[in-house]
Every structure is written in structure tokens, then in C-alpha cells.
C-alpha positions in Angstrom: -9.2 2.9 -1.7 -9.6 1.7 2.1 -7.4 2.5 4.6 -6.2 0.2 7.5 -8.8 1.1 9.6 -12.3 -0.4 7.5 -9.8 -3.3 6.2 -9.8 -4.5 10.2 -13.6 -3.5 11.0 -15.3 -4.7 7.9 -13.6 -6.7 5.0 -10.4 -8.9 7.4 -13.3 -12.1 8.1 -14.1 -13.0 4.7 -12.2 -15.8 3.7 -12.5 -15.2 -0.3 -11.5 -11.6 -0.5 -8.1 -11.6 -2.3 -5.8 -8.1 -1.7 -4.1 -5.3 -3.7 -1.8 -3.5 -1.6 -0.3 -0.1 -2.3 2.0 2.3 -0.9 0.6 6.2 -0.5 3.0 8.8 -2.1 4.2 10.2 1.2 5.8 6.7 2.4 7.3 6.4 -1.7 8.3 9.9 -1.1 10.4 8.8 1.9 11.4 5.3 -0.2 12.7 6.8 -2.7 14.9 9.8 -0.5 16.5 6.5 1.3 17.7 5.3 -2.2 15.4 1.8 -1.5 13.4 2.7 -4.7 14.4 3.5 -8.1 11.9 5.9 -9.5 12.7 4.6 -12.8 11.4 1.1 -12.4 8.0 2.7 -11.5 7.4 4.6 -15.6 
């Protein structure tokens, strides 16, 4: 997994890289205590 940080430095200028995105479980943590997230969609 990469973080923001070598996304910017290394991969961001080439042009045929295609992206999977994910969310770490501290920010789902705080998704789900703010009711946007149903936990049960996620099993």
C-alpha cells in the first residue's frame, strides 16, 4: 500500500497507471461513529 506522500513523488506522472483507493480503518472508524457507513454493507 502507498501513502499520499510516494503517490505525489513517484507514481502521479505516468499517464497509464490506473488507481485503487482505500480508506484506513481509523478514518472508517470515524465514518462509521457519524452513521455515513453501514458496517453491514462492508461483510
Amino acid at each position: 500500500m502507498l501513502t499520499a506522500v510516494p503517490i505525489r513523488e513517484e507514481l502521479r506522472t505516468l499517464d497509464e497507471m490506473s488507481w485503487i483507493t482505500t480508506l484506513r480503518a481509523p478514518t472508517i472508524r470515524k465514518l462509521v461513529r457519524a452513521g455515513a457507513v453501514q458496517p453491514s454493507l462492508l461483510d
